[in-house]
Residue frames as qw, qx, qy, qz and C-alpha x, y, z in Angstrom:
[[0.802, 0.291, 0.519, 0.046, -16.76, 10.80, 18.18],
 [0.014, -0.415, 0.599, 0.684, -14.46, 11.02, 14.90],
 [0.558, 0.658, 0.263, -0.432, -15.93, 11.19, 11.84],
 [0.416, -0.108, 0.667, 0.608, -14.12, 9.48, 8.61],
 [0.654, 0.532, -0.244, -0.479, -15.48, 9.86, 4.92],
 [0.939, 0.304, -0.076, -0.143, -16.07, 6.83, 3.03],
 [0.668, 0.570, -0.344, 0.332, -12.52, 6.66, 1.12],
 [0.011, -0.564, 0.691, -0.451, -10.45, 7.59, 4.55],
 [0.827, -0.224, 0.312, -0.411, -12.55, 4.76, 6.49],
 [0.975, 0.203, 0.008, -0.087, -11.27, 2.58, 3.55],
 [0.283, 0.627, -0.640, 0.343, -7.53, 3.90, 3.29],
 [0.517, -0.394, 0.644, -0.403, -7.68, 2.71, 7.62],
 [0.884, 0.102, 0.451, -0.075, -9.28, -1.00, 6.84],
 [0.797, 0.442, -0.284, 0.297, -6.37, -1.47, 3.51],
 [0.280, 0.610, -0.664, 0.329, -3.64, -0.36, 5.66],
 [0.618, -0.413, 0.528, -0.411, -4.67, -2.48, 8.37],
 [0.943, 0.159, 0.259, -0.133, -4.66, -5.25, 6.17],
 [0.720, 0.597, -0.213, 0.281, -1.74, -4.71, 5.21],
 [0.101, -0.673, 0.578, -0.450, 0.05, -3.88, 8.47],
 [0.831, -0.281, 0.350, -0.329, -1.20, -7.33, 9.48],
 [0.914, 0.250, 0.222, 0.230, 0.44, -9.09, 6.33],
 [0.041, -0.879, 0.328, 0.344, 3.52, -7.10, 6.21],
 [0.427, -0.163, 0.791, 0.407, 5.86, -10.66, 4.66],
 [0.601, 0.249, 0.663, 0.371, 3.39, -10.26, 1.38],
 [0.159, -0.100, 0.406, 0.894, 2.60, -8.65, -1.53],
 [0.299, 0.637, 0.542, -0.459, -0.70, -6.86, -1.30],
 [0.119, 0.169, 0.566, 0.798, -2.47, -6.20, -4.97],
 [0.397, 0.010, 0.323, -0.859, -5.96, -4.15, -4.75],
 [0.708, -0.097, -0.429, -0.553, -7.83, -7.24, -6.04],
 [0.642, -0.245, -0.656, 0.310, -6.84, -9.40, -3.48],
 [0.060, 0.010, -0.486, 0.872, -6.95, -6.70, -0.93],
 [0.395, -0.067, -0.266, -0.877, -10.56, -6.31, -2.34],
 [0.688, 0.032, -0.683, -0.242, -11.21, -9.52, -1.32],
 [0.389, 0.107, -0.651, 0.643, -9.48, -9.78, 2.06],
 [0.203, 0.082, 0.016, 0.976, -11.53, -7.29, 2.67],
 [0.111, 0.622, 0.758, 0.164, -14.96, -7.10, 0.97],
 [0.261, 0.715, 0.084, -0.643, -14.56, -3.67, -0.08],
 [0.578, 0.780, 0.081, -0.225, -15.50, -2.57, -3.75],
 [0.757, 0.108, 0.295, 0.573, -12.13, -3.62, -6.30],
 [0.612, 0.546, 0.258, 0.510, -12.21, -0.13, -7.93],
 [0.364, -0.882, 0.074, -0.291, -12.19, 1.86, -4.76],
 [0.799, -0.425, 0.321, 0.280, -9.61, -0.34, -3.06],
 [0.748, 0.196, 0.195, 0.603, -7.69, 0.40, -6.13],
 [0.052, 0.835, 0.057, 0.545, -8.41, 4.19, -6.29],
 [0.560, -0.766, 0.306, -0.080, -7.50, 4.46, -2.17],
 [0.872, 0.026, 0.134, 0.470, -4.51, 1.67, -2.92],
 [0.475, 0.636, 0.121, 0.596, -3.24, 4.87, -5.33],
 [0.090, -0.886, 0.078, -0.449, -3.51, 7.50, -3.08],
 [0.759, -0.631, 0.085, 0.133, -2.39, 5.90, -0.06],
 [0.819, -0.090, 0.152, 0.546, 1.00, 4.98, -2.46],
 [0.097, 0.850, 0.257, 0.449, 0.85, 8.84, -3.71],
 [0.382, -0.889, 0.084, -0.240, 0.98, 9.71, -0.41],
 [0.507, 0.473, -0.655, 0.300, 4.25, 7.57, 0.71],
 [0.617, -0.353, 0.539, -0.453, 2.12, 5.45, 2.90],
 [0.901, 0.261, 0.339, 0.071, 2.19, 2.28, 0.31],
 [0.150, -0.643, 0.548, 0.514, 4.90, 1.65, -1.70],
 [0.821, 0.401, 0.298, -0.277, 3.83, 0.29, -5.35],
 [0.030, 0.442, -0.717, -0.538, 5.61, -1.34, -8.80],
 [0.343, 0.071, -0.777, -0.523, 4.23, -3.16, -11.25],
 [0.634, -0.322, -0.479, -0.515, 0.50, -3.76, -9.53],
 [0.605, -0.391, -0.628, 0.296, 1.76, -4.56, -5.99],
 [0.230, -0.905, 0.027, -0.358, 1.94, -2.91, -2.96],
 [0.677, -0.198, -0.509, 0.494, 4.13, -3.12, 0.12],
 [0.404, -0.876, -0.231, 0.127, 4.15, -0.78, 3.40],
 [0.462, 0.693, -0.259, 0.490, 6.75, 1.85, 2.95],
 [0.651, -0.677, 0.262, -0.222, 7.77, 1.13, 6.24],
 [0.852, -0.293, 0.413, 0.133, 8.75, -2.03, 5.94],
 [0.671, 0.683, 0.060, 0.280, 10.77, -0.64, 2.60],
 [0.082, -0.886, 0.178, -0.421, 12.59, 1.46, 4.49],
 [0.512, -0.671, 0.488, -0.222, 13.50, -0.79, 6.83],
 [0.930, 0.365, -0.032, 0.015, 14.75, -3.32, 4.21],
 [0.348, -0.589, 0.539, 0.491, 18.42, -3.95, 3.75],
 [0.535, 0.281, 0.679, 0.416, 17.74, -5.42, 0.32],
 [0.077, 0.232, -0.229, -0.942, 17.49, -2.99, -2.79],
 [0.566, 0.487, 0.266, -0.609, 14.08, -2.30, -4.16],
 [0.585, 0.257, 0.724, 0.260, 12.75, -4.54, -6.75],
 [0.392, 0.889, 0.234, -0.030, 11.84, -0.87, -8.56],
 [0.605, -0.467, 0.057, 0.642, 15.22, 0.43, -8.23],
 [0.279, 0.341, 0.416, 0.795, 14.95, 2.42, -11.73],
 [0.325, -0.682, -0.356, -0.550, 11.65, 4.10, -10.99],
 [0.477, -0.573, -0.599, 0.291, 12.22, 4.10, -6.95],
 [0.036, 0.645, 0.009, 0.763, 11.41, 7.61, -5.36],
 [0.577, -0.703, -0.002, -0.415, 11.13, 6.72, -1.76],
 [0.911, -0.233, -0.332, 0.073, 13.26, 4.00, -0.36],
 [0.072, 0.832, -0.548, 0.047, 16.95, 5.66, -0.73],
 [0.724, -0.291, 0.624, 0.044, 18.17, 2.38, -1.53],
 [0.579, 0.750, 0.280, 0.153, 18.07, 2.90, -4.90],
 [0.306, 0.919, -0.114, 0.221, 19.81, 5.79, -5.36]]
């Protein structure tokens, strides 16, 4: 049996919701919702996950840095991007 903590249980159930809705644009209050986990945790795990360069974030959204990567379009951050190399 595996054993999560709280916050890594929740990171799994946001990216899953989000690997399910890859075409939108995932914000942590509406993920909070989707969801029915806590809004200020789903934002605090939202953060890390995009920290970690498993979520890609700009101005309050999110998107799967996968599916950034595998964009041909340039990043709507393109000033601030640090992950896509489409940008730069």
């Amino acid at each position: 049996m595996m054993r999560l903590s709280r916050l890594a249980d929740f990171a799994v159930v946001l990216m899953t919701h989000v690997a399910q809705h890859p075409e939108r644009v995932h914000t942590a209050s509406d993920a909070a919702v989707a969801t029915q986990l806590p809004a200020p945790t789903v934002a605090k795990v939202m953060a890390q996950l995009c920290r970690e360069g498993l979520l890609v974030s700009g101005a309050d959204i999110c998107y799967l840095a996968s599916e950034l990567l595998a964009s041909s379009e340039p990043c709507l951050w393109s000033a601030s991007c640090t992950v896509c190399g489409i940008c730069r």
